[in-house]
N, C-alpha and C positions, 0 to 999 in steps of 0.2 A: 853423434856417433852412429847414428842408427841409419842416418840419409846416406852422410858421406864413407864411416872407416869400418863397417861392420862387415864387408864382404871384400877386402883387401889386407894382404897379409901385411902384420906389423915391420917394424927396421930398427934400425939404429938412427939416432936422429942425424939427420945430412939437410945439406943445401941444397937448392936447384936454381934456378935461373928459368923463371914462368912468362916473365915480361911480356915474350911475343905472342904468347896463348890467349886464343878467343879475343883478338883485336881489343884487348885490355878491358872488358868488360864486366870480367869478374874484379878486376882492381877498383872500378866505379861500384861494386859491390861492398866490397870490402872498405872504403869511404863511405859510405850511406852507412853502414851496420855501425861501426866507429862512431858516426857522427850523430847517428839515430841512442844510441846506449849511452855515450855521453851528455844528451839533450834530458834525456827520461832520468838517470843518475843526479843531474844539475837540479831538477823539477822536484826531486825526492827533496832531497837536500834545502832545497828553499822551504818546502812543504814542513820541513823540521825547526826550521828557523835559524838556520845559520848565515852567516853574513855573507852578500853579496862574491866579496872577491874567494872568499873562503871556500864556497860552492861550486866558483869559475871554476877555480883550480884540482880540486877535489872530484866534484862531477863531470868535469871535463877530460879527464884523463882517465876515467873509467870504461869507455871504449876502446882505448888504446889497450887495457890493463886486458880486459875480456879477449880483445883479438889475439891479443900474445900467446892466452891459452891455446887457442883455435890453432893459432900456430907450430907451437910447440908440437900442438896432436899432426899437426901435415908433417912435420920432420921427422914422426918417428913411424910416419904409415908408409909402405913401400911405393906405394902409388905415388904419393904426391914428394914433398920436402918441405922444409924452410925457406922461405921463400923472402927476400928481406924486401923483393917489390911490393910484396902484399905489406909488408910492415912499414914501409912510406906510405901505402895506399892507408892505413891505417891511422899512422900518423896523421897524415891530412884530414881526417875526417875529426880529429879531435880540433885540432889546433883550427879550422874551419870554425869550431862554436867556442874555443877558448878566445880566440884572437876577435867573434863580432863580438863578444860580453864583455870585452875588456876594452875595448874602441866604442862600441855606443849601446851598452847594456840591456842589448835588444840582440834578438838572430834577425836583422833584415834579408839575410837571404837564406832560405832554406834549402836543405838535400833533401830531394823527395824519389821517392820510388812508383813506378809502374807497370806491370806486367800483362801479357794478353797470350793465351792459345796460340801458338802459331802449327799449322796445317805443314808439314813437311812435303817433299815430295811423293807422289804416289806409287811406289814399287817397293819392293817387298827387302831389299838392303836398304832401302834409306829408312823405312820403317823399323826394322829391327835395327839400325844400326841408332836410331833417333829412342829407338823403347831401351834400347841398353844404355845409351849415355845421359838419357835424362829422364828418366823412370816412365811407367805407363797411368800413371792416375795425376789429379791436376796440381794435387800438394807440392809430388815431388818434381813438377813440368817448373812450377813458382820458381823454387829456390833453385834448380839445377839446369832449363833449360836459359841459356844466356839470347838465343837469339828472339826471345818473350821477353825480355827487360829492356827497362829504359831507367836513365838514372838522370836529373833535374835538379839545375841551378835554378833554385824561384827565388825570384828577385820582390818585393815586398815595394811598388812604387809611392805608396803615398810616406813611406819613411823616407824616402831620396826627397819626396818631391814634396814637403811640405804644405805650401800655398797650392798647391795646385788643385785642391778641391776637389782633389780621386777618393773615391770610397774606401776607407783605409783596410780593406781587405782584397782588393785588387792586388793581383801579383803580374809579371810576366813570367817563363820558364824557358829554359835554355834546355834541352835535350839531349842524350848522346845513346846510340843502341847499335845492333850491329843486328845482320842478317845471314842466313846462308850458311854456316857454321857448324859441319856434321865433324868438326873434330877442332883438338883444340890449334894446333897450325893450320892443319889441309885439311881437304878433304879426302884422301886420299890414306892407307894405313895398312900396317901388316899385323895381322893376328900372329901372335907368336905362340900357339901353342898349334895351328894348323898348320902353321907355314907360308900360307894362302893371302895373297894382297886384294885389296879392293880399292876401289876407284870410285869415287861422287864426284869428280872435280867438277861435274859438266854445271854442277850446282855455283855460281859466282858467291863468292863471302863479300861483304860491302859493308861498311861502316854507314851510319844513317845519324844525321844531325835535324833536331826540331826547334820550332818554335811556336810556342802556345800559348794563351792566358791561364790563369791560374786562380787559385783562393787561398789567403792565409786563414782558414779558419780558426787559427787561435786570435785575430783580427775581432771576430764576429763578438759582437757584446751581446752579454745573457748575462742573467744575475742566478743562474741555476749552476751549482759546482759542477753536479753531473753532466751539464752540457759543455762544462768548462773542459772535464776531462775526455768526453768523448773526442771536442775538437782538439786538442793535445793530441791525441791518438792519430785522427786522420789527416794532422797536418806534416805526417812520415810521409804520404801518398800522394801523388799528384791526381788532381782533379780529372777525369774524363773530361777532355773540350776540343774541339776544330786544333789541328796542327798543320803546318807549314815543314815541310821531310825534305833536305838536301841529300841525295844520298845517289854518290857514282855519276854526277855532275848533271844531274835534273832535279830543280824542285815540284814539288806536287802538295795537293790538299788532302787530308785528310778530315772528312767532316766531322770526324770523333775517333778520336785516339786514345786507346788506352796505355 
């Protein structure tokens, strides 16, 4: 409440149609959160001793149950709405770790997250216009700057591959993030209480695909709980490693990617 609806007047709850916003990046968000609170919910749940299928189901749709709320609160804030892309994007993020517990009682591929600082351009509108749409300190750059994330399909190889004689914490990661993004369609916007339009277009928006190795660290054996739960923890995050970026039809390296 505090990030997002405290400085936007409330509504009556309504719909919107977000789809096209921020090259769907926040919908990869809204999947990782889903599928991240179902995972932790599932973990409780076993941690209590209830039975396998019982926890699938139970913990698994507890991310769905929490984004609903989230939702609810967008339909009834003026700014935003209901958005039913978000509640597919939600969806997805459950049924993502209901559907690998129920096929091979394992998550072989994890939803992970990533974020990094990104440097805007240097004049004084794309500054204020980047300090007002995704706050000025780095808490609130995390959760609200979209063109600093990256959301990851890690893939878990030595579950696929058996015999293969990989270190069962070997993963690969499939990446998806976007750039360039001083607004959620254009770049481009009318303040309506000045009147007065503004223009960033000269900024290109580009969608950006990776690919990188990874760590399952809930993989990693330790016979210490507390190490059991730390990797729990850091296996929401993808790894810091060397990435391979398609993005606007050139690939490049990056020697460490966050």
């Amino acid at each position: 409440n505090k990030v997002w609806y405290a400085d936007y007047k409330r509504s009556k709850l309504h719909t919107i149609n977000d789809w096209p916003e921020w090259l769907q990046v926040d919908k990869a968000g809204h999947t990782w959160t889903a599928y991240q609170i179902s995972r932790a919910s599932m973990a409780t749940w076993q941690w209590a001793g209830m039975p396998h299928k019982q926890r699938v189901w139970l913990g698994g749709t507890m991310g769905f149950v929490f984004q609903t709320v989230v939702e609810v609160q967008d339909g009834l804030s003026a700014e935003w709405g209901w958005s039913w892309a978000d509640v597919a994007a939600n969806t997805a993020g459950s049924a993502l770790l209901i559907a690998q517990e129920l096929a091979w009682k394992e998550q072989r591929i994890s939803f992970k997250f990533s974020a990094h600082p990104v440097q805007h351009k240097n004049d004084a509108l794309a500054t204020d216009r980047s300090n007002a749409l995704f706050g000025k300190n780095i808490a609130e750059r995390i959760f609200k700057d979209y063109n600093g994330q990256t959301y990851w399909l890690s893939a878990n190889l030595k579950s696929f591959f058996k015999r293969g004689g990989l270190p069962p914490w070997l993963n690969i990661a499939v990446g998806y993030g976007a750039q360039g993004m001083m607004g959620a369609h254009a770049n481009s916007w009318l303040d309506v209480p000045s009147g007065n339009s503004f223009d960033l277009s000269y900024i290109p928006r580009s969608r950006q695909f990776y690919l990188s190795p990874d760590i399952d660290f809930t993989k990693i054996k330790t016979h210490s709980k507390f190490l059991k739960s730390v990797f729990f923890c850091l296996n929401a995050f993808k790894m810091p490693a060397p990435a391979l970026v398609l993005s606007r039809g050139k690939v490049r390296l990056h020697g460490l990617y966050f």
